[in-house]
Structures are given as structure tokens and as C-alpha cells.
N, CA, C and O atoms as a Tinker XYZ file with bonds, in Angstrom:
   312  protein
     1  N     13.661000   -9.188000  -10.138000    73     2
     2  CA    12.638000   -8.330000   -9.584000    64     1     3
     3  C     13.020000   -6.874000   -9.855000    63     2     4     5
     4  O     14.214000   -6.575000   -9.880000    81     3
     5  N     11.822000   -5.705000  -10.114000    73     3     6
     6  CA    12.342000   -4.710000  -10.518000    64     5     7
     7  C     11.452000   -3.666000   -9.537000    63     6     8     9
     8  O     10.317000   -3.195000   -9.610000    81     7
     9  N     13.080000   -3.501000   -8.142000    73     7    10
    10  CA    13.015000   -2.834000   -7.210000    64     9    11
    11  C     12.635000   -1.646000   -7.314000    63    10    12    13
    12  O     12.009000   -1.093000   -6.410000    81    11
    13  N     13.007000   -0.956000   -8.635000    73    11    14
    14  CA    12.519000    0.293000   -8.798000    64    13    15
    15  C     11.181000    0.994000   -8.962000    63    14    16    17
    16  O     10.737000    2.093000   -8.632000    81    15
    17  N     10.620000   -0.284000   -9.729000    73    15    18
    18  CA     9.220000   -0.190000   -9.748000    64    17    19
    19  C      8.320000   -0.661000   -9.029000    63    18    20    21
    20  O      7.181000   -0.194000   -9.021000    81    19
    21  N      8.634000   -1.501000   -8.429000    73    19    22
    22  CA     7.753000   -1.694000   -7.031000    64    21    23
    23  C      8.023000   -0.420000   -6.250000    63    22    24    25
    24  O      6.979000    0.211000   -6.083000    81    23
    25  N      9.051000    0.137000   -5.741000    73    23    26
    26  CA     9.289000    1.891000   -4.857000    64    25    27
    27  C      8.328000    2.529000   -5.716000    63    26    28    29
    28  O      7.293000    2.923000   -5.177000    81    27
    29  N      8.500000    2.733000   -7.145000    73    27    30
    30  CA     7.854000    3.953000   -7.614000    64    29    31
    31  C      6.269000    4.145000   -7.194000    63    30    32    33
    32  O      5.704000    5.113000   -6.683000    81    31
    33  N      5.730000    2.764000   -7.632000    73    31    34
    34  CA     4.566000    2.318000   -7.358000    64    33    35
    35  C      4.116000    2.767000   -5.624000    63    34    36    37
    36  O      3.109000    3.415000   -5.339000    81    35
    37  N      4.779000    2.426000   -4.969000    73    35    38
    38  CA     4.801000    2.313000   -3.147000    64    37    39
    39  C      4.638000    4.528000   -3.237000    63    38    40    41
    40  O      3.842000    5.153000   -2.536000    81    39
    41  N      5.389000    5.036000   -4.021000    73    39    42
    42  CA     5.304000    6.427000   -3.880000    64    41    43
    43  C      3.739000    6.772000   -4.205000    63    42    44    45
    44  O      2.935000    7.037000   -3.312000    81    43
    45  N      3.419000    6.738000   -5.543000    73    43    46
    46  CA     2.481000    6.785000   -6.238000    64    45    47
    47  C      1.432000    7.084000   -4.980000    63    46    48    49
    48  O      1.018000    8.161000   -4.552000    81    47
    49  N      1.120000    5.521000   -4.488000    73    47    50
    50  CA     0.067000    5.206000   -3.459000    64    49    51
    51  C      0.049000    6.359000   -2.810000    63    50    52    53
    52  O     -0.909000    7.131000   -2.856000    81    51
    53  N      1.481000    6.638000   -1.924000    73    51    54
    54  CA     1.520000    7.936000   -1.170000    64    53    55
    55  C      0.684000    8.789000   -1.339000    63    54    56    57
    56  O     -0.235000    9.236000   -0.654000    81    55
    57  N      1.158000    9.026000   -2.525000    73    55    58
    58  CA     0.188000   10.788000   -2.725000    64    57    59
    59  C     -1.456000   10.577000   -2.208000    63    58    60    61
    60  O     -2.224000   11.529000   -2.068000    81    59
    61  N     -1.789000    9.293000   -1.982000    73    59    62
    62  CA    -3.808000    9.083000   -1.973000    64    61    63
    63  C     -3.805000    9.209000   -0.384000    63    62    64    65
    64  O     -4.844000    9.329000    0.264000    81    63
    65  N     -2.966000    9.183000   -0.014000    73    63    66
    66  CA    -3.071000    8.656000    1.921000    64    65    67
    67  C     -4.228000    9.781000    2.084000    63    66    68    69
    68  O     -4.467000   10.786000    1.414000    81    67
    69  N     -4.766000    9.307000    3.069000    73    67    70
    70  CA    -5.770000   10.281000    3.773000    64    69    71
    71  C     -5.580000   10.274000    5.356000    63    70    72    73
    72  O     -5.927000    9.509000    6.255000    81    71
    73  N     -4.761000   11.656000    5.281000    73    71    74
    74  CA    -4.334000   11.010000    6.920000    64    73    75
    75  C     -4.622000   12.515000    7.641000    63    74    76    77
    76  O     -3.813000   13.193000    8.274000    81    75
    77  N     -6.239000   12.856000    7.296000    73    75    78
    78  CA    -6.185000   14.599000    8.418000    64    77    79
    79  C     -5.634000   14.655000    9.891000    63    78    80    81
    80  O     -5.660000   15.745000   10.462000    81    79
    81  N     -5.351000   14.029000   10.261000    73    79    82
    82  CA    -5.293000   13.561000   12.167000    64    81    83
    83  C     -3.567000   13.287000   12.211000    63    82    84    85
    84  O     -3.078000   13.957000   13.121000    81    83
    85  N     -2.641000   12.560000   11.539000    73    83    86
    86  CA    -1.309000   12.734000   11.865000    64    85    87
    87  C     -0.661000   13.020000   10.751000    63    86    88    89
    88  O      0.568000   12.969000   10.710000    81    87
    89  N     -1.477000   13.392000    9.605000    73    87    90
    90  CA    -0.117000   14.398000    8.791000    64    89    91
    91  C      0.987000   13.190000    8.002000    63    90    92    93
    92  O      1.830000   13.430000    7.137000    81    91
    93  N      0.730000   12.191000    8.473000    73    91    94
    94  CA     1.868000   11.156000    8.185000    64    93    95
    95  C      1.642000   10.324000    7.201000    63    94    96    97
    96  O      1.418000    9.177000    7.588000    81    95
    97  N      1.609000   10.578000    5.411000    73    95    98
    98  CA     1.288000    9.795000    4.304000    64    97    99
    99  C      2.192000    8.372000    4.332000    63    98   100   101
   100  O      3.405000    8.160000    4.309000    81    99
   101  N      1.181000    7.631000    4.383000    73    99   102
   102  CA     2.085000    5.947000    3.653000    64   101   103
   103  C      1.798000    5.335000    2.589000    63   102   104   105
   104  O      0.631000    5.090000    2.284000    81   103
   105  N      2.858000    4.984000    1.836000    73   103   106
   106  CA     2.278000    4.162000    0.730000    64   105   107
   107  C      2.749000    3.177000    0.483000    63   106   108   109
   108  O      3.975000    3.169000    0.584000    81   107
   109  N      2.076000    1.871000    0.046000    73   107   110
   110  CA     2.962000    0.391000    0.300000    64   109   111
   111  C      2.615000    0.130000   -1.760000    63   110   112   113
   112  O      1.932000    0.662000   -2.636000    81   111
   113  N      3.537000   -0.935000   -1.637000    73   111   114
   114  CA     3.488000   -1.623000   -2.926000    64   113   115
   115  C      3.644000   -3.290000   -2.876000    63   114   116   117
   116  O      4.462000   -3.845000   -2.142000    81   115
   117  N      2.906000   -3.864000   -3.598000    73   115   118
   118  CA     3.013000   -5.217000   -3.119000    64   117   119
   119  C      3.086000   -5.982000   -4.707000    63   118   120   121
   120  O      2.330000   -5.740000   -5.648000    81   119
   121  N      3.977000   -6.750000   -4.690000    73   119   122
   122  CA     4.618000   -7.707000   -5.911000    64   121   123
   123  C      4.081000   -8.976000   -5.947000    63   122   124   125
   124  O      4.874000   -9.854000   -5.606000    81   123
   125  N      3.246000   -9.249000   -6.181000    73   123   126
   126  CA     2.234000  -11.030000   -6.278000    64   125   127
   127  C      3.522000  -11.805000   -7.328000    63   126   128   129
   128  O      4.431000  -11.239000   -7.934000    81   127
   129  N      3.223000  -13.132000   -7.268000    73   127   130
   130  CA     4.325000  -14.112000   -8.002000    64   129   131
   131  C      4.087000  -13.973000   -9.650000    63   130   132   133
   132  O      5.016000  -14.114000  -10.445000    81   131
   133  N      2.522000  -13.637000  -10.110000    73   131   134
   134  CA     2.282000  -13.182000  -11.149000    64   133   135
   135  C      2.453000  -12.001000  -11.823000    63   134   136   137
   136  O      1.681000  -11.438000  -12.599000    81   135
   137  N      3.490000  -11.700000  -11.465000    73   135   138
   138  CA     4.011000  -10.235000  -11.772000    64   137   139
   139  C      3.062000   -9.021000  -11.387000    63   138   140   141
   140  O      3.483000   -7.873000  -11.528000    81   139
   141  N      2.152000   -9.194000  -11.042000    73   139   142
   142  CA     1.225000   -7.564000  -10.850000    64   141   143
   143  C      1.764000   -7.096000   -9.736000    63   142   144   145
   144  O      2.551000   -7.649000   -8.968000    81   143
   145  N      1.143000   -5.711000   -9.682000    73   143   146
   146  CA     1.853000   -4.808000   -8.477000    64   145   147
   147  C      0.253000   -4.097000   -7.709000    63   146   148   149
   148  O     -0.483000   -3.418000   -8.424000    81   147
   149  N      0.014000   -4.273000   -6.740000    73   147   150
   150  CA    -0.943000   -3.503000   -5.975000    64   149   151
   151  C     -0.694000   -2.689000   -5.117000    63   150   152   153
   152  O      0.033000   -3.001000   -4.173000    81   151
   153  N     -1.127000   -1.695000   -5.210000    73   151   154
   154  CA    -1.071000   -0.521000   -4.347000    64   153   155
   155  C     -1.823000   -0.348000   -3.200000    63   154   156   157
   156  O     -2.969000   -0.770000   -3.039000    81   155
   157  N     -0.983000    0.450000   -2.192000    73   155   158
   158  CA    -2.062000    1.050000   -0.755000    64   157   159
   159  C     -1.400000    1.776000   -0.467000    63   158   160   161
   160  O     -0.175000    1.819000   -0.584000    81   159
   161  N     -2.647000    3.017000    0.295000    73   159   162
   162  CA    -1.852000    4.406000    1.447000    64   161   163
   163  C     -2.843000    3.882000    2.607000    63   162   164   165
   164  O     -3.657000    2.960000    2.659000    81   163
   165  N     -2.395000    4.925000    3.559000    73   163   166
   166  CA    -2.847000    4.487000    4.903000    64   165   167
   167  C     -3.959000    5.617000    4.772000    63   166   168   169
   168  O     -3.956000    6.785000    4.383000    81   167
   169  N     -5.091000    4.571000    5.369000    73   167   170
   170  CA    -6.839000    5.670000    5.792000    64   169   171
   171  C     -6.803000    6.049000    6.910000    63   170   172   173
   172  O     -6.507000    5.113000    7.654000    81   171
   173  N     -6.998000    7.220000    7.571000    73   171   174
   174  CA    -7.326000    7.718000    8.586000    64   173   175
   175  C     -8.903000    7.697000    8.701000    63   174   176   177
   176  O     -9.788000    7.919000    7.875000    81   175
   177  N     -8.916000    7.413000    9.785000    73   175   178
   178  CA   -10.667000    8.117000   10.734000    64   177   179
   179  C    -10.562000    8.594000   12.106000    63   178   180   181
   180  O     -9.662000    8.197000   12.846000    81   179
   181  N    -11.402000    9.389000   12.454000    73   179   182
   182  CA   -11.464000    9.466000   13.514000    64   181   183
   183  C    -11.583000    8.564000   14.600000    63   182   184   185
   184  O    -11.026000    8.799000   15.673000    81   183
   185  N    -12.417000    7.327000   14.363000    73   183   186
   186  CA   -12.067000    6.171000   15.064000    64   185   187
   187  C    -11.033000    5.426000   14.555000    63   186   188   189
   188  O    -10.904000    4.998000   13.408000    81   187
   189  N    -10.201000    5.291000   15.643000    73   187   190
   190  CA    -8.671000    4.497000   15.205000    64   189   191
   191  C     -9.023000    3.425000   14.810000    63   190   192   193
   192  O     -8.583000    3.234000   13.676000    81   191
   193  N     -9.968000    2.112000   15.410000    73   191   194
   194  CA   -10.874000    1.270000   14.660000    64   193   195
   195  C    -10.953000    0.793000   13.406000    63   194   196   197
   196  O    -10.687000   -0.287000   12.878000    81   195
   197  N    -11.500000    2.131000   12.934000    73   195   198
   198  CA   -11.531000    2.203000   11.405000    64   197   199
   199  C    -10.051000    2.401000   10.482000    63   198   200   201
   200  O    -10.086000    2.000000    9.319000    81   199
   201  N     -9.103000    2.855000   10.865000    73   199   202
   202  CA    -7.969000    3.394000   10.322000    64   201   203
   203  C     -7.376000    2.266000    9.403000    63   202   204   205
   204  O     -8.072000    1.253000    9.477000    81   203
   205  N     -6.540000    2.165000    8.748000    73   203   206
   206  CA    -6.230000    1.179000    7.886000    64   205   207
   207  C     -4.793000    1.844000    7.420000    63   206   208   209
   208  O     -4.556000    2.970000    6.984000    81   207
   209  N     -3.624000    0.333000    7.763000    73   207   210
   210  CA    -2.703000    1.035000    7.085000    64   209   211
   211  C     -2.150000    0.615000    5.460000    63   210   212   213
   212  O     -2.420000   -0.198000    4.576000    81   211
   213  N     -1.584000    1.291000    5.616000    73   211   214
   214  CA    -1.236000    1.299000    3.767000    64   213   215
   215  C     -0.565000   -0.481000    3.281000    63   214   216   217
   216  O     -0.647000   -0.998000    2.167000    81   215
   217  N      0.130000   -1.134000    4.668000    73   215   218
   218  CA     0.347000   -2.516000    3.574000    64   217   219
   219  C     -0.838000   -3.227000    3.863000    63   218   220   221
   220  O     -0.615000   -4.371000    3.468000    81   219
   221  N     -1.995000   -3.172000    4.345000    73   219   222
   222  CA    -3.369000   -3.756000    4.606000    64   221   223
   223  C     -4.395000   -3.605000    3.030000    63   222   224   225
   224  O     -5.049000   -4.340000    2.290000    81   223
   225  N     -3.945000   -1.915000    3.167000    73   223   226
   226  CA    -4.571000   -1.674000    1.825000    64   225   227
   227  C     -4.238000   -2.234000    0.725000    63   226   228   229
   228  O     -4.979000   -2.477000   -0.227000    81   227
   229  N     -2.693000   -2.533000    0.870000    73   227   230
   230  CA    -2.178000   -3.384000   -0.488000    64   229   231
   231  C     -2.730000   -4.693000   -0.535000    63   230   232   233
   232  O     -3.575000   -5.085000   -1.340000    81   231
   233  N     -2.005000   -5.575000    0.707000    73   231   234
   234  CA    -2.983000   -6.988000    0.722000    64   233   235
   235  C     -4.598000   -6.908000    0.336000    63   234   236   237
   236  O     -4.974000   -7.249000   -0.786000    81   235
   237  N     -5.312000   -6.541000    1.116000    73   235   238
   238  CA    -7.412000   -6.454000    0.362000    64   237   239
   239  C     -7.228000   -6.434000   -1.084000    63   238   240   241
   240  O     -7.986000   -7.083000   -1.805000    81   239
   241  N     -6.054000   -5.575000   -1.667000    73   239   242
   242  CA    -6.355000   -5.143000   -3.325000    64   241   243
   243  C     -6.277000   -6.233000   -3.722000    63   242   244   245
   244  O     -7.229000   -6.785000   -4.274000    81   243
   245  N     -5.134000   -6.796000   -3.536000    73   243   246
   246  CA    -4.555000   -7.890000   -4.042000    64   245   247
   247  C     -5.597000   -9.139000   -3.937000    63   246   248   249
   248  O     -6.322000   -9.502000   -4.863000    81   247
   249  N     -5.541000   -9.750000   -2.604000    73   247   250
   250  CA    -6.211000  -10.749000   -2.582000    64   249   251
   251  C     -7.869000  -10.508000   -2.712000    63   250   252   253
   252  O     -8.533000  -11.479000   -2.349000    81   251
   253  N     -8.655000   -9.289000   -3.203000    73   251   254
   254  CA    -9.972000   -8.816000   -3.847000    64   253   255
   255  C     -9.896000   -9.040000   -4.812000    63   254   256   257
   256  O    -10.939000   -9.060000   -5.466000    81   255
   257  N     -8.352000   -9.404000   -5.608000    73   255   258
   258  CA    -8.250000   -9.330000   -6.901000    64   257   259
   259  C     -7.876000  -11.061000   -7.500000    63   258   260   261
   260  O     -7.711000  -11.318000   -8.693000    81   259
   261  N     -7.811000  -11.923000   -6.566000    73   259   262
   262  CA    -7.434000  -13.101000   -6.761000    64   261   263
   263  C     -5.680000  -13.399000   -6.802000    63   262   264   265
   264  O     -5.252000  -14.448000   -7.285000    81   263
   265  N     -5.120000  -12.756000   -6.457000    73   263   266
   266  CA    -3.762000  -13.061000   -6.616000    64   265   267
   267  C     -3.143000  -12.555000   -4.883000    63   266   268   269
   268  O     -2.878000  -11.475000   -4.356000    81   267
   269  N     -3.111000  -14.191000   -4.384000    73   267   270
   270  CA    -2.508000  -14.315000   -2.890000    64   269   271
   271  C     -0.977000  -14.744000   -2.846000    63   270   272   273
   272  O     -0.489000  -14.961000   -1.738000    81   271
   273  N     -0.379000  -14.846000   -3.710000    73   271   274
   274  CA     1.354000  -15.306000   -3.654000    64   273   275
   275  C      2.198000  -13.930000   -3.821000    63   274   276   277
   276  O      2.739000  -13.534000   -4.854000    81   275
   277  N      2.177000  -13.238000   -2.433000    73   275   278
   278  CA     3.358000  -12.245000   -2.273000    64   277   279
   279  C      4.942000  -12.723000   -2.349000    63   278   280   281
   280  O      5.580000  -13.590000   -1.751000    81   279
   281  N      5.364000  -11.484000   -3.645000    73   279   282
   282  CA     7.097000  -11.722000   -3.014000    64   281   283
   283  C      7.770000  -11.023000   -2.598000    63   282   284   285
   284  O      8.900000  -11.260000   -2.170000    81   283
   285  N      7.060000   -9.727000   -2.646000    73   283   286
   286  CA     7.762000   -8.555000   -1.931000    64   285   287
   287  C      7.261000   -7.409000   -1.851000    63   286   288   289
   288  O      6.274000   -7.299000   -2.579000    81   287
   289  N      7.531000   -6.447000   -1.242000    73   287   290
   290  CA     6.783000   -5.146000   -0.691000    64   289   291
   291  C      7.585000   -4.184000   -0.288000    63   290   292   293
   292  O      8.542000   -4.333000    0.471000    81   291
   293  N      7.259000   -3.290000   -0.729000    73   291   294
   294  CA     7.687000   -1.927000   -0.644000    64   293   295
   295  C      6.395000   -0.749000    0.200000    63   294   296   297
   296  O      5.221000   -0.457000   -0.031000    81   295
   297  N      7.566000   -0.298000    1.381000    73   295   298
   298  CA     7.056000    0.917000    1.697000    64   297   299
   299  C      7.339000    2.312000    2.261000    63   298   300   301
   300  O      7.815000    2.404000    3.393000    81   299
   301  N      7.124000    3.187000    1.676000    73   299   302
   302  CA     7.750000    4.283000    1.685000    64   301   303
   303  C      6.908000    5.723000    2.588000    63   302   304   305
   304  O      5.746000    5.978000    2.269000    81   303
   305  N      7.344000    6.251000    3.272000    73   303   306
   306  CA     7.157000    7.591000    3.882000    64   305   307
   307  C      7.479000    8.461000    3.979000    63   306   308   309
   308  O      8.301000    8.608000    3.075000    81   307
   309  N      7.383000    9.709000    4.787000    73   307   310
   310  CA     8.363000   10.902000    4.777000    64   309   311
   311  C      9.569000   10.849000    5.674000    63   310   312
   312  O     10.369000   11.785000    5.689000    81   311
């Protein structure tokens, strides 16, 4: 497995976070058994409700994308 690139990836995401309300960027990275890598940052809204965090965002990509066999995940913050 190539730890480095799953982190880099998990950064990447970072930079998209949309977080006006706590300032606090996340970004996850997620490793399916088929080698792909999907990305997520965490969504802010004003309704907490709505908010979404960044390894949620990774899982939807992933399994939107047909590939449900996680092996690992990366996630990174400030």
C-alpha cells in the first residue's frame, strides 16, 4: 500500500473544505481494494443537519462510483 499517496491525496481534499463557521479544514482519502483513491473535505452549513464530514464525503464518492471494498483511509487536518 502506498501510504504516501493516500496522505497526499487526504491533503489535496483539504484545500476544498468549506468550513465558514469553524475555520477547521478536513480532508479524508479512501483506498478501495481496486486500487482507486477517493477523495473528501468536510461541508459546512449553517444547519449542522446538513454538514458533512470529510470521511462521509469520501465513502458517497466511492460507493457513487461502484467501488465498496475499503482498505484504508487517511485523514488529515491542521
Amino acid at each position: 500500500m502506498d501510504t504516501k499517496r493516500i496522505v497526499q491525496a487526504a491533503i489535496e481534499a483539504r484545500d476544498h473544505a468549506r468550513v465558514p463557521y469553524s475555520r477547521f479544514p478536513v480532508g479524508a482519502a479512501l483506498l478501495t481494494r481496486s486500487g482507486r483513491i477517493f477523495k473528501g473535505c468536510n461541508i459546512e452549513n449553517i444547519s449542522l443537519r446538513l454538514t458533512l464530514c470529510a470521511e462521509e464525503v469520501a465513502v458517497g464518492n466511492a460507493v457513487v462510483s461502484g467501488d465498496t471494498e475499503f482498505v484504508a483511509v487517511a485523514v488529515v487536518a491542521d
